[in-house]
C-alpha positions as CSV (number, residue, x, y, z in Angstrom):
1,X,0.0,0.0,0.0
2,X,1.5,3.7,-0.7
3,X,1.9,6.3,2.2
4,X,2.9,9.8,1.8
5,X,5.2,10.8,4.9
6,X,5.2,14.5,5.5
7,X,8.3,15.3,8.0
8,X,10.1,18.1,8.5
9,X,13.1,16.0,10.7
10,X,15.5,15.1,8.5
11,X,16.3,12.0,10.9
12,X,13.2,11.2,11.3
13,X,12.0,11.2,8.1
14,X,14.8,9.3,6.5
15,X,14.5,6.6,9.4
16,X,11.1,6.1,9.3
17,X,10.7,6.0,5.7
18,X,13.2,2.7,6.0
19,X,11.3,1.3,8.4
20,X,7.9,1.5,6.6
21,X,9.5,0.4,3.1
22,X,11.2,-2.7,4.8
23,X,7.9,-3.8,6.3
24,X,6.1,-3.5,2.9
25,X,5.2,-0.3,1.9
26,X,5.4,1.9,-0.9
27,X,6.5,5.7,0.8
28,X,6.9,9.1,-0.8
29,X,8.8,11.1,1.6
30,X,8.1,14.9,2.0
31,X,10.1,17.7,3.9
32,X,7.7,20.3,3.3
33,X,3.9,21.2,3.0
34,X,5.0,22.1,-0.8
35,X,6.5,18.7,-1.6
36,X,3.2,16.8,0.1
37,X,0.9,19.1,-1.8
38,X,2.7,18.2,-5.4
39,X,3.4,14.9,-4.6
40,X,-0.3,14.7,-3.7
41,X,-1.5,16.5,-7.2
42,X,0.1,13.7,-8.8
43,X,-0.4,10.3,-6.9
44,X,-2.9,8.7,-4.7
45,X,-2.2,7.5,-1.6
46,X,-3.8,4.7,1.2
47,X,-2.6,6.6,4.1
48,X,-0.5,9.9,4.8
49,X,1.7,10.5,8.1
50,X,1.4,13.6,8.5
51,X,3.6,16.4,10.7
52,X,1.3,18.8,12.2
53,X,3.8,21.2,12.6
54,X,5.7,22.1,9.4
55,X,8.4,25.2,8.3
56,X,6.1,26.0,5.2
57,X,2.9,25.3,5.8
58,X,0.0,24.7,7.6
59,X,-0.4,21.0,8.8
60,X,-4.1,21.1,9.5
61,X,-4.9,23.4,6.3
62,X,-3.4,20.1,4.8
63,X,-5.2,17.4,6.5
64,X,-8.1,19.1,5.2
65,X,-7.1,19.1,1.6
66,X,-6.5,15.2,1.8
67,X,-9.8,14.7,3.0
68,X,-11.1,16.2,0.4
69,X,-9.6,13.7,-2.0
70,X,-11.7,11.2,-3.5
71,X,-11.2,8.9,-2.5
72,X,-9.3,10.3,0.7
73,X,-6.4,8.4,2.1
74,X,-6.5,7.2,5.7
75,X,-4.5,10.3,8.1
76,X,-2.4,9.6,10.7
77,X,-1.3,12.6,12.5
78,X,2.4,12.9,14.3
79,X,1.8,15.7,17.4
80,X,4.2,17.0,19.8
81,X,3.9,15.3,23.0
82,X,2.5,18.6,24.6
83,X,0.3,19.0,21.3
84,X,-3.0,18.1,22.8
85,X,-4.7,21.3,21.2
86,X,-3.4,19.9,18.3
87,X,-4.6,16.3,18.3
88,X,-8.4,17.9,19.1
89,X,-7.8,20.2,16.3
90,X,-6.7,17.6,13.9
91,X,-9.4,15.0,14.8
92,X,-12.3,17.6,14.1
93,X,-11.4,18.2,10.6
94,X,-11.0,14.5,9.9
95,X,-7.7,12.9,11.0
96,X,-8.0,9.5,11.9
97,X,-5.6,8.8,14.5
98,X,-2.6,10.3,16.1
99,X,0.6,9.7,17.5
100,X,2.5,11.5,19.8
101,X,6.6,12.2,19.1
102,X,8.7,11.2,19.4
103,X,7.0,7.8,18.5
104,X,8.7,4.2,17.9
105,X,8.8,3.1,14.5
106,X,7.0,-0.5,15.1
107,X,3.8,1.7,16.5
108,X,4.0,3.9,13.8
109,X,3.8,1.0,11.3
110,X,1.0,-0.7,13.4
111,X,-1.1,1.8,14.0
112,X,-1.0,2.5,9.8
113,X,-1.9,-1.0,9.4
114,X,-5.0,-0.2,11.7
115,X,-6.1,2.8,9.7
116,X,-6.0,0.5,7.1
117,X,-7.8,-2.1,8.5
118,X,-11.2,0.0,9.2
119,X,-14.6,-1.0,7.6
120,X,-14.6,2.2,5.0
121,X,-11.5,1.5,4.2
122,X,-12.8,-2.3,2.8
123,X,-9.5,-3.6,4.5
124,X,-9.6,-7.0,6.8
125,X,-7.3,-8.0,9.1
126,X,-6.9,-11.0,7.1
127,X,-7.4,-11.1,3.3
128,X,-8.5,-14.0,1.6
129,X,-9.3,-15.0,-2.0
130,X,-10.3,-18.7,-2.6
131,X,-7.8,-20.6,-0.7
132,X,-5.0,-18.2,-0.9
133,X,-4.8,-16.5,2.4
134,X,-2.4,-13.5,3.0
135,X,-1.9,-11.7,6.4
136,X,-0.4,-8.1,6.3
137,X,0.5,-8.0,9.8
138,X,2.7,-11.3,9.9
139,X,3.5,-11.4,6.1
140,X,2.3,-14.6,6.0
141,X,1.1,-15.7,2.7
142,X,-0.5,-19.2,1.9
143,X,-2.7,-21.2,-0.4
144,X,-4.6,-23.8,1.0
145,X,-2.1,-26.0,3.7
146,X,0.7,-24.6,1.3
147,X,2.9,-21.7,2.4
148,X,3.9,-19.4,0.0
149,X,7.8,-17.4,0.2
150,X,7.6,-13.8,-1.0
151,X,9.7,-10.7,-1.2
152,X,8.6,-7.7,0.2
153,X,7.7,-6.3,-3.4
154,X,6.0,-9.8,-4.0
155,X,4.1,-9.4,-1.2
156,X,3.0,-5.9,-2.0
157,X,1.7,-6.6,-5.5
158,X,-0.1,-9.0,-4.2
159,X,-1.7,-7.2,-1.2
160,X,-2.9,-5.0,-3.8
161,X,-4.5,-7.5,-5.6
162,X,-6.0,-9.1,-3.0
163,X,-7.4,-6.1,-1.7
164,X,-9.5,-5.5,-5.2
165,X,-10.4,-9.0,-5.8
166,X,-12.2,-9.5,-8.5
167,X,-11.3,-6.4,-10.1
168,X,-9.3,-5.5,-13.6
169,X,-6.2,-3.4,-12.4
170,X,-4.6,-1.5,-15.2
171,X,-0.7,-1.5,-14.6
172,X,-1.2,2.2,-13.8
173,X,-3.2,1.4,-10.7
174,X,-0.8,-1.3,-9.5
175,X,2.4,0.7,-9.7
176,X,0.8,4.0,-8.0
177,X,-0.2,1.9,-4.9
178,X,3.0,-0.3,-4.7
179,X,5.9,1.5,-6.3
180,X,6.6,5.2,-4.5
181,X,7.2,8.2,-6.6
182,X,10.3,6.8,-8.5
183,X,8.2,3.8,-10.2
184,X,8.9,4.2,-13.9
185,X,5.5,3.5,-15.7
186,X,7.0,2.8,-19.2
187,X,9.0,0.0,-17.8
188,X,7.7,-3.7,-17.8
189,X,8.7,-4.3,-14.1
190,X,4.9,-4.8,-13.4
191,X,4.6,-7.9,-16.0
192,X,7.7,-9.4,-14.2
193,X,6.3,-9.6,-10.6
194,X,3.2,-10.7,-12.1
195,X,4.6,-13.8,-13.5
196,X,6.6,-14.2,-10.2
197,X,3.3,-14.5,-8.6
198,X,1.5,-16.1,-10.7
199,X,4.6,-19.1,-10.8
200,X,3.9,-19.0,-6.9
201,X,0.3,-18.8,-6.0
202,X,-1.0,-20.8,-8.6
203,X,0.4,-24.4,-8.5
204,X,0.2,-26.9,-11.2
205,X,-2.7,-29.0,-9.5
206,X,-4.7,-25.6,-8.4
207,X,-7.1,-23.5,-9.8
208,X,-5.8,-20.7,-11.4
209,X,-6.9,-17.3,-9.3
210,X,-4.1,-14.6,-11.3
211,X,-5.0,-14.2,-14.8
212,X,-4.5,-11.5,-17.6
213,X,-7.0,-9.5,-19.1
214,X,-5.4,-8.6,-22.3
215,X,-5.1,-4.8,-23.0
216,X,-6.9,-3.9,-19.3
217,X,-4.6,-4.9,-16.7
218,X,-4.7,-8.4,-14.5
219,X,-7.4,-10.1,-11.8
220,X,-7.1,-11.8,-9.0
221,X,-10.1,-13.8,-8.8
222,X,-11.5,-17.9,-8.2
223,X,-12.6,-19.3,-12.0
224,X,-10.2,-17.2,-14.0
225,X,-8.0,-18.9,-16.7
């Protein structure tokens, strides 16, 4: 899933955006209000951690402008710990959780995976397609009694998939929510993964649940040749 980090703290930003790329994310890092709002123009995004207090801008004014988005990503906000006037603030115009700093990086990437989780956000803990089984929060993939070994790219094409079962996903929509901003659409990186996957969730003696629908995109569905 891709989240858009806005962080003014060079450390923190840089640290934090390692964390949440090595536990399966897709991140755009931002240092300003500027960069979030451009990067924003361009991309969609599943969540955004957001800095209420940034050098540029105005982090509230910003929460706003997310929510606005349609559809609107999921908004964690990061508040000083003496920032309780700005955790009410930010709640009231629509943030969805907060966390005070300086936070550790294993909460920030569980409560993320919460957000995620919610009923509007049509994200279960556990997803499940026919027999194939994967669980975000252990990265645990299986299908059937079979395990199944995947990178953490792997695993976030596939999360992706899962998570819009049934549906045709152009290449377009699959890079923009599990390649960050440097994803280059014209190459055929996509099309590789997908036949990674494909060679490991669907076995020779199972029914086929990845399949291609020539000139749309690919579907993850039960019944699919």
């Amino acid at each position: 899933m891709r989240v858009l980090l806005v962080e003014d703290d060079d450390t923190l930003r840089e640290s934090a955006t390692a964390y949440l790329r090595a536990s399966g994310f897709a991140v755009d890092p931002a240092a300003t209000g500027k960069m979030a709002r451009e990067l924003a123009a361009v991309s969609p995004y599943d969540a955004v951690i957001l800095d209420v207090r940034l050098p540029d801008d105005d982090g509230f004014a910003l929460c706003t402008a997310f929510r606005r988005r349609t559809p609107a990503p999921r908004i964690l906000l990061a508040t000083a710990r003496d920032g309780v006037e700005d955790r009410i603030a930010g709640l009231d115009l629509g943030a969805d959780d907060y966390l005070v700093k300086p936070y550790a990086l294993g909460e920030l990437v569980a409560r993320v995976r919460a957000l995620l989780r919610r009923p509007d956000h049509a994200a279960p803990t556990v997803l499940q397609v026919a027999d194939l089984v994967l669980d975000p929060a252990t990265r645990e993939a299986r299908r059937g009694t079979r395990s199944i070994s995947l990178t953490t790219k792997e695993f976030a094409v596939l999360e992706v998939l899962m998570r819009a079962a049934g549906r045709v996903l152009t290449r377009e929509y699959i890079g923009e929510h599990a390649w960050d901003d440097n994803f280059d659409p014209m190459s055929n990186v996509i099309d590789v993964y997908i036949a990674r996957l494909r060679r490991k969730v669907d076995g020779p003696n199972e029914e086929p649940l990845l399949s291609t629908v020539r000139g749309a995109g690919y579907r993850l569905a039960p019944g699919r040749a």
